[in-house]
N, C-alpha and C positions, 0 to 999 in steps of 0.2 A: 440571530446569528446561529449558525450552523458546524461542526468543526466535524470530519471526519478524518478519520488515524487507518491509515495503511499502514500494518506491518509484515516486512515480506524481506528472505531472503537477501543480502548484498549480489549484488550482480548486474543491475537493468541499467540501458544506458539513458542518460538523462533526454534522448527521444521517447525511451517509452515512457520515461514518467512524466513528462509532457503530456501527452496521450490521455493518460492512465487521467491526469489531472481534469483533463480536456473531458473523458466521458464521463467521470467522476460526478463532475461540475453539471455538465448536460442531464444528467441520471437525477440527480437531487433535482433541478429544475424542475424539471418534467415532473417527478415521479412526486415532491413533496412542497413544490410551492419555492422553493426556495431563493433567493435575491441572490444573485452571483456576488454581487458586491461585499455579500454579511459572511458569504461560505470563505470555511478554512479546510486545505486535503491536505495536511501531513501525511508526511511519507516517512518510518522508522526500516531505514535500512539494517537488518540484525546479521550480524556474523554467523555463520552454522555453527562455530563454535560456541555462541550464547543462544542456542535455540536447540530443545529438547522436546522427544516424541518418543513413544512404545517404548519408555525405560534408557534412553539411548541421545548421543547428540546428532545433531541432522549432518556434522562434518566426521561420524564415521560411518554414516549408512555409504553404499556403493552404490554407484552410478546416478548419484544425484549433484 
């Protein structure tokens, strides 16, 4: 069994994480052997207000 954890940003519509899940999945295959059946891709959608960088939270930087 295999489990990979994305965490990224709140925002992507559940097409991209479709996708995301889809090369994910393909990527481990290929790349490690892996049984599609045994892989797990979480996905932690994190608010910018619970997500900090350079001292600072990612929902007061500008223009992100």
């Amino acid at each position: 069994m295999a489990v990979v954890i994305v965490e990224m940003w709140q925002g992507r519509t559940v097409e991209q994480k479709r996708k995301l899940v889809e090369v994910i999945t393909a990527a481990m295959k290929k790349h490690c052997g892996a049984r599609t059946e045994h892989l797990h891709v979480i996905i932690h959608d994190v608010p910018k207000e619970s997500w900090g960088r350079d001292g600072k939270l990612a929902a007061d930087e500008k223009n992100k």
